[in-house]
C-alpha positions in Angstrom: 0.0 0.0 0.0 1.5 3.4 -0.5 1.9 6.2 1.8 -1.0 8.6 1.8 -1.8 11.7 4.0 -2.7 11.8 7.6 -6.0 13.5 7.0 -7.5 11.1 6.4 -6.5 8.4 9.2 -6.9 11.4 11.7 -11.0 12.1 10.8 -11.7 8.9 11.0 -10.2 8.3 14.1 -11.6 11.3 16.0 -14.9 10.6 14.5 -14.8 7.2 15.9 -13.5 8.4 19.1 -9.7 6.3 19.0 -6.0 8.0 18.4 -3.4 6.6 16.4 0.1 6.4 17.2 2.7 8.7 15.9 6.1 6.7 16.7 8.9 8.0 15.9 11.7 6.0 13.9 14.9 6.4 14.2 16.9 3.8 12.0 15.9 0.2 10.2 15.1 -1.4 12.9 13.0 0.8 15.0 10.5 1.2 11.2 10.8 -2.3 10.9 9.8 -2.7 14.8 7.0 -0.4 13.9 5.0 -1.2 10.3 5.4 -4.6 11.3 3.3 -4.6 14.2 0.9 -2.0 13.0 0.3 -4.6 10.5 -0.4 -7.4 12.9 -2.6 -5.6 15.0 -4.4 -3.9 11.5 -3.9 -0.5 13.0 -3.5 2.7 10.8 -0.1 4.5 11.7 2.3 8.1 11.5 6.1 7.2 11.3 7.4 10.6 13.2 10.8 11.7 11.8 12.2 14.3 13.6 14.8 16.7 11.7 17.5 15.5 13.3 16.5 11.6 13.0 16.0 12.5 9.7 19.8 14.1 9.3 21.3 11.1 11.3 20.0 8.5 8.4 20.8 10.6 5.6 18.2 13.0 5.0 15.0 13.3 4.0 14.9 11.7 1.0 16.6 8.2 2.2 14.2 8.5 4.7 11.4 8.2 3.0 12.8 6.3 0.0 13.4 3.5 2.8 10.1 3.6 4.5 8.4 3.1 0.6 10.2 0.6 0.2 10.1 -1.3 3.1 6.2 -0.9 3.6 6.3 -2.4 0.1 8.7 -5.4 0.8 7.1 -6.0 4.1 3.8 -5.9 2.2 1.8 -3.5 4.8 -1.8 -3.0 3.9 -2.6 -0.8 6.5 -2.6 3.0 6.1 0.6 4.0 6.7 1.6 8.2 6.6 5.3 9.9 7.2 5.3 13.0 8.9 8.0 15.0 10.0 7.7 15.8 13.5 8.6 19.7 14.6 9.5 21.1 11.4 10.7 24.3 10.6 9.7 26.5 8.4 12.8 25.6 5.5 12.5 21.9 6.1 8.9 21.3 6.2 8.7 22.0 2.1 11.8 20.3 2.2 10.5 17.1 3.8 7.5 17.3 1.5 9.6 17.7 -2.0 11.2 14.6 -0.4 8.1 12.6 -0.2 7.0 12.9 2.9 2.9 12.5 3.1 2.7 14.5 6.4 3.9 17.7 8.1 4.2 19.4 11.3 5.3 23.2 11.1 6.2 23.8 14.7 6.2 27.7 14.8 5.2 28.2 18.6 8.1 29.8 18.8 7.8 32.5 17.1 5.0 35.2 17.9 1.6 34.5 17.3 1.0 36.6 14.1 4.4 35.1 12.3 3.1 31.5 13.3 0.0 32.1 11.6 1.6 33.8 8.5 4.2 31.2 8.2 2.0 28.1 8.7 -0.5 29.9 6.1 2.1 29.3 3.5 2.8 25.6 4.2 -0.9 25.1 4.0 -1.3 26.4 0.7 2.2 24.4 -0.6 1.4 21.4 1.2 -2.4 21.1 0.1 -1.5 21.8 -3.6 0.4 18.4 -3.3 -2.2 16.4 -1.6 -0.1 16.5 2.2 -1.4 17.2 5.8 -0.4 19.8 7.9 -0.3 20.1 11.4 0.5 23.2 13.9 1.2 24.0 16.7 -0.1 26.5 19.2 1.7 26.6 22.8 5.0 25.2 23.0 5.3 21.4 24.1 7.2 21.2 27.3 10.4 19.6 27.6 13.1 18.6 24.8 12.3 17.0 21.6 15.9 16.6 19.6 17.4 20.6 20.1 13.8 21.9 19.9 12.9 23.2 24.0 9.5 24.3 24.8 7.9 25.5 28.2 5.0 23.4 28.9 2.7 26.8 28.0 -0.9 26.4 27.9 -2.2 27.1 24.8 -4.7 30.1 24.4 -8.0 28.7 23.0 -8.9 31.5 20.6 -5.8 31.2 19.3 -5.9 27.7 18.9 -9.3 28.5 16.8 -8.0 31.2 14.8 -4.6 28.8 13.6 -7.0 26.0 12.8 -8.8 28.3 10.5 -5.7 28.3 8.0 -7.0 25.0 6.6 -4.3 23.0 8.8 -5.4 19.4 9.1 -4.9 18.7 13.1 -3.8 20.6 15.8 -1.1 19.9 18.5 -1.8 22.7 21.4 -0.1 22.5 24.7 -1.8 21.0 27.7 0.1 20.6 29.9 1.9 17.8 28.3 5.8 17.7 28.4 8.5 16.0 26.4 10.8 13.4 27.5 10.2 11.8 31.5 7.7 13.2 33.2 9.1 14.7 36.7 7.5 13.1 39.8 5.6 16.7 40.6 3.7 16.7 37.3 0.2 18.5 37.8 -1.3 16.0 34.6 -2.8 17.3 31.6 -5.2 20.9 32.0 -8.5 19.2 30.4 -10.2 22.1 31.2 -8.4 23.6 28.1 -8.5 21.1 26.3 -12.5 21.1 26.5 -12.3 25.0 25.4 -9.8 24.1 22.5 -12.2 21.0 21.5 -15.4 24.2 21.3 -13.8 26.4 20.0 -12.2 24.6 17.2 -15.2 22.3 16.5 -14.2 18.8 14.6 -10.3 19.2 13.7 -8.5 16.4 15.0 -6.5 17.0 17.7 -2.9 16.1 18.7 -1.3 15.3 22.3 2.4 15.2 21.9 4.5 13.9 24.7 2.3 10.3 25.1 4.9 8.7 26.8 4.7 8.3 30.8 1.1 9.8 30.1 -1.1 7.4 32.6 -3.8 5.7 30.5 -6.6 6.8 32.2 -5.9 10.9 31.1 -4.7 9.6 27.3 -8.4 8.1 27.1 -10.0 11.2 28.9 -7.9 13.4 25.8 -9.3 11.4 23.0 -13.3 11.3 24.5 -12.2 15.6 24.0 -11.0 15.2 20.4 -7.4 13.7 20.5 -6.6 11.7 17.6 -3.4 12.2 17.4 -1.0 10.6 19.8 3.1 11.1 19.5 5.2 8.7 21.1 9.3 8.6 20.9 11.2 8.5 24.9 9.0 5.5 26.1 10.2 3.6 22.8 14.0 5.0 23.3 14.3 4.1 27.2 12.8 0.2 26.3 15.4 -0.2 23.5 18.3 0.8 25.3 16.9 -1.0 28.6 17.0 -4.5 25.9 20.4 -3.6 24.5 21.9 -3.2 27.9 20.4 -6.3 29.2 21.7 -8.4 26.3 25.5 -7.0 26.5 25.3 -7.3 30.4 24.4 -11.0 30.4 27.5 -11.4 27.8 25.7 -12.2 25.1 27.4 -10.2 22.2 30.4 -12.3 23.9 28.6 -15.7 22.5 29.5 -17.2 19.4 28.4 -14.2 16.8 26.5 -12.5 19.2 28.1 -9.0 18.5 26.3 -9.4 14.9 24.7 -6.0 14.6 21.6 -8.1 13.1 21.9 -10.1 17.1 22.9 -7.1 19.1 20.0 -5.0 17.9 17.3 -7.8 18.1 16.2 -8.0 22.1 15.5 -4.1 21.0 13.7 -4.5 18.2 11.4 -6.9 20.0 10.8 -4.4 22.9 9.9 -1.8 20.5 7.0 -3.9 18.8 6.5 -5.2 22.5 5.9 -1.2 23.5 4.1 -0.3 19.9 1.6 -3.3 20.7 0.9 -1.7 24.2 0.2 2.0 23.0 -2.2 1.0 20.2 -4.2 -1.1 22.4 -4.5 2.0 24.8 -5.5 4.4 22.0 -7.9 2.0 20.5 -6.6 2.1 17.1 -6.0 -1.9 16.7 -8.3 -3.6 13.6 -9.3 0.0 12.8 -7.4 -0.3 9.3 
């Protein structure tokens, strides 16, 4: 099946009232990891590239050469979109002339009016070529590869007034961080998320920071409209946790267990282990 917009994926889910996963890849492995079990649990799902990510494999286009190809080769029939996670301005056309299907323009940190100006013209370039967009209002707490935001909570009206531009989902801060939660986290605001969900009617929305988010809050976000659900550290700590495991208990040391294709396997596994979890909780399984 090939690639196609998140548009699509994202109205059905919020009009069913499930979210689908946005994991972010970050070599081979961790795509295989991932189309592979969206496959066997039929779920629809966003392969998040971050800029960086995407510079660490070899740009853009590699990127999404290898994710066509493999969704091919793997023969995936369920709706599969790329979508380059916190953009900027430059590389979000970049990323689309690459082939991505699927954009974030992340410009919550610039002022208000420029956001809205900026993410106008991303619209219009994205649209002509059949690719979603998604914005940002309210910076995302935490770290998310070099890009730092403040855990601000978005201002509904301008929430509504962004998701006028034609974007195709919405990512507004709630309260939601990047990265580990800290132990004195106050939980998501859903009091603003109910005045985001008025104001800005039935635009799918988007709740970045899903790992460490307890499961009881992720399903209180998507009965207000979240259909969008971004996942990356949880998938990160789980690998490394497998990798260390297997090179503390020696064995890389065992016959040809320092093959890359051995070494990188106990993480693999723990990725689809971790993907299978998260689509259960979102509700997005046989939804294909």
């Amino acid at each position: 099946m090939a690639l196609v917009s998140a548009k699509g994926i994202l109205e059905k889910a919020r009009r069913e009232h499930y979210a689908v996963g946005a994991f972010n890849i970050n070599n081979l492995e961790w795509t295989q990891a991932i189309l592979e079990t969206a496959e066997e649990l039929k779920s629809p799902v966003l392969l998040g590239v971050s800029e960086g990510a995407a510079k660490y494999m070899g740009g853009f286009k590699v990127v999404a050469d290898m994710v066509k190809a493999l969704v091919e080769e793997l023969n995936v029939t369920v709706p599969v979109a790329l979508h380059l996670d916190h953009g900027s301005y430059e590389k979000s056309f970049k990323a689309i002339d690459a082939g991505f299907t699927s954009v974030m323009f992340d410009g919550s940190h610039y002022d208000f009016e420029e956001n809205l100006a900026k993410t106008k013209e991303v619209v219009a370039y994205a649209h002509e070529r059949g690719i979603s967009v998604e914005a940002e209002v309210g910076s995302i707490g935490g770290e998310e590869d070099g890009v730092i935001g403040t855990g601000e909570l978005a201002d509904p009206q301008e929430c509504k007034t962004l998701a006028d531009t034609g974007i195709d989902f919405l990512a507004a801060g709630i309260g939601n961080i990047h990265g580990k939660y800290p132990e004195n986290w106050a939980g998501l605001d859903f009091g603003v998320l109910k005045s985001i969900q008025d104001l800005t009617g039935e635009i799918p929305l988007v709740l970045h920071g899903g790992s460490g988010i307890p499961t009881d809050q992720i399903q209180r976000a998507i009965e207000l409209g979240v259909a969008k659900i971004n996942v990356n550290t949880e998938l990160q700590l789980l690998f490394a946790e497998s990798t260390r495991k297997y090179i503390e208990a020696g064995k890389d040391l065992e016959g040809k267990g320092f093959d890359p294709r051995k070494l990188l396997g106990p993480g693999k596994a723990a990725i689809k282990a971790g993907v299978k979890e998260k689509i259960e909780i979102f509700g997005s399984a046989n939804k294909a």
